[in-house]
C-alpha positions, 0 to 999 in steps of 0.5 A: 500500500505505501508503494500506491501514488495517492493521487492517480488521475488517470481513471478520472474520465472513466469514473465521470463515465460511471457516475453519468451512467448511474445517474442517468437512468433515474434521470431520464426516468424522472424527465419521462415521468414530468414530460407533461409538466411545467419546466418548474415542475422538471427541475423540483422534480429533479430536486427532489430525485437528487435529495434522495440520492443524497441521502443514499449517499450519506447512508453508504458513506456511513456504512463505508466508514463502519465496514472499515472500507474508507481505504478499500482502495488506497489511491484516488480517485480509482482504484490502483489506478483503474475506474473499478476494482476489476481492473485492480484484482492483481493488486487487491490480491496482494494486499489481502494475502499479505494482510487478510483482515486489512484494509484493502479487500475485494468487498471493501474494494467494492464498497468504497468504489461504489460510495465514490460512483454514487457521488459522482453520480450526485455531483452530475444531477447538482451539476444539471440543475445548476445548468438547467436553471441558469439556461431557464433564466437566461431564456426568461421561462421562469413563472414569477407567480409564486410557484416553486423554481430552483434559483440558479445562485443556490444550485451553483452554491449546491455544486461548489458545495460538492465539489468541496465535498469530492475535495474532502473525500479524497483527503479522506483516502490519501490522510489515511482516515484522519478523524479531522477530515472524515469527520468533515467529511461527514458534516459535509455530507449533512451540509449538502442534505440542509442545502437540497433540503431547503431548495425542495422546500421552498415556499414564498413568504405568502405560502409560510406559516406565521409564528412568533420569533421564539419559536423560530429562534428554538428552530435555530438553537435545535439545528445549531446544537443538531450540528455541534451533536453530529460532529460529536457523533463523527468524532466518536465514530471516527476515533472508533470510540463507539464501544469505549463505554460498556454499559447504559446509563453508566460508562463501563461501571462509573457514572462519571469516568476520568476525564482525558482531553487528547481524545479531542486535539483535533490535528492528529492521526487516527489512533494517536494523540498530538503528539504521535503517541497511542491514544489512550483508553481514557481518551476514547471514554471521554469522547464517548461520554461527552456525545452522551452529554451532549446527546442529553442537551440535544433531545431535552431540548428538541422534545422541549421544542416539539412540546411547545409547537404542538402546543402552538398548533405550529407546522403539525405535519413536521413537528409530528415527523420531528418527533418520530425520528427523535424517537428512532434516533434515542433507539439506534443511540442506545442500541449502538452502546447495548447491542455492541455497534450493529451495522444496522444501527449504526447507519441508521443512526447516522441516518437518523442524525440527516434526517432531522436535520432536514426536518429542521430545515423544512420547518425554517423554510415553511416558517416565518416570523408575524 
């Protein structure tokens, strides 16, 4: 694996190839299914198509990182410096006869191409709709009335977005997992969820709900201590401190275990500490209790929230689905730590994590202050 350049370049034109390829049939698909439609109507329909891709993306990214195949192919953008693993059997047999358990397998190979083919994939249906709509502009066939259009500033926004998202992704591989970048990485990804998201949802001022400020203001607060959890919960699964706790509600025996701050410099490699040295136990057990804390102020806060917008009668469709996926989120959460981190659990709470973000983005877009 030392021996691979990191950067091979020469797959690219290939790999584009692929993500068109897996784009295109839910695309012309989606054009098929609209062709009677409006223009409008065309690109939200391609909105929405690429917001579930999206968030099929960030679930395969989590699963990935959890099958330990984020370095199943240790160049980029390629594999070995093909467009697939095919083309790189030679090699992938090396590394896994020298290290079966390693980090480069066929199925890990696979995997983690499949991730960057998706992605590709993603940044050509962000890349039609930044085109698409500046062309609708330009040729004045947008309808001003009211209806839902996508504004070619926040498609462009979206595409240099995921660019820097591909841009991350790369270092992910050639920085060898550095829970600082993966851990970007992720929040890149939800980025991209609460950019797409507030596209979808769109609505003009007359078509929003009116509520008081506070009750905006707690729709901000959620989102920002939503963000501060997911960085949390990146830095836990990143630094692979999942199972450092044993045991729910206490951590492994304590209700309050030694504190360790090296598992929180941030510039560093995976499994060590700034200074180049193991990382130790006691570290990955604060990081762990911290998104435990943290876990506590998040979902006392959103159930506070969802509490006073029942009350309120305020968006009831999403406070209702808000509820949900809390719900579901606190099962995965807790199932991760008693069930021993199943890989079923742990995308979905990742997943989970996306979802209510996009829940919360919804809510701000369908919401105005009276």
């Amino acid at each position: 694996m030392n021996e691979v350049d990191l950067y091979n370049l020469s797959p690219t034109l290939r790999l584009l190839g692929m993500g068109v390829l897996i784009a295109l049939l839910p695309l012309v698909w989606t054009l098929y299914s609209n062709r009677r439609n409006s223009v409008n109507s065309k690109l939200r329909a391609i909105t929405v198509l690429t917001l579930f891709l999206t968030f099929d993306l960030v679930l395969f990214g989590s699963f990935t990182r959890l099958t330990d195949s984020g370095l199943g192919c240790p160049d980029w953008p390629g594999c070995y410096g093909s467009a697939s693993p095919i083309g790189a059997v030679a090699h992938i047999d090396a590394a896994e006869a020298a290290m079966p358990t390693g980090p480069v397998t066929h199925s890990k190979a696979w995997i983690e191409m499949i991730h960057r083919y998706l992605a590709t994939a993603v940044g050509f249906l962000i890349l039609v709709l930044a085109i698409s709509s500046t062309w609708q502009r330009w040729k004045g066939q947008y309808s001003f009335n009211g209806a839902w259009q996508v504004k070619p500033f926040w498609a462009w926004v979206t595409l240099f977005w995921v660019c820097m998202q591909g841009a991350f992704g790369a270092l992910t591989v050639t920085m060898k997992l550095f829970p600082a970048i993966v851990t970007l990485h992720l929040l890149g990804g939800i980025g991209l969820l609460v950019l797409l998201s507030a596209q979808v949802a769109w609505k003009p001022e007359s078509q929003r709900q009116a509520i008081a400020p506070l009750h905006r203001q707690l729709i901000w607060i959620a989102a920002a201590l939503l963000t501060l959890q997911i960085a949390m919960g990146a830095w836990v699964s990143t630094n692979y401190a999942v199972l450092a706790c044993d045991g729910f509600p206490d951590c492994n025996g304590q209700w309050w275990p030694a504190w360790n701050s090296q598992g929180f410099q941030i510039w560093r490699s995976l499994g060590m500490d700034a200074a180049g040295q193991l990382l130790p136990m006691e570290a990955l057990v604060s990081i762990h209790f911290v998104h435990r804390l943290m876990a506590l102020v998040v979902f006392s806060f959103a159930a506070f929230m969802v509490w006073q917008f029942k009350k309120a009668n305020i968006l009831p469709g999403l406070t209702r689905l808000l509820y949900v996926f809390l719900a579901l989120q606190l099962i995965t959460g807790l199932s991760n730590v008693v069930l021993g981190w199943p890989l079923l659990a742990a995308v979905a709470h990742t997943g989970g994590a996306g979802a209510i973000m996009m829940t919360l983005t919804y809510m701000l877009s369908r919401s105005k202050t009276h």
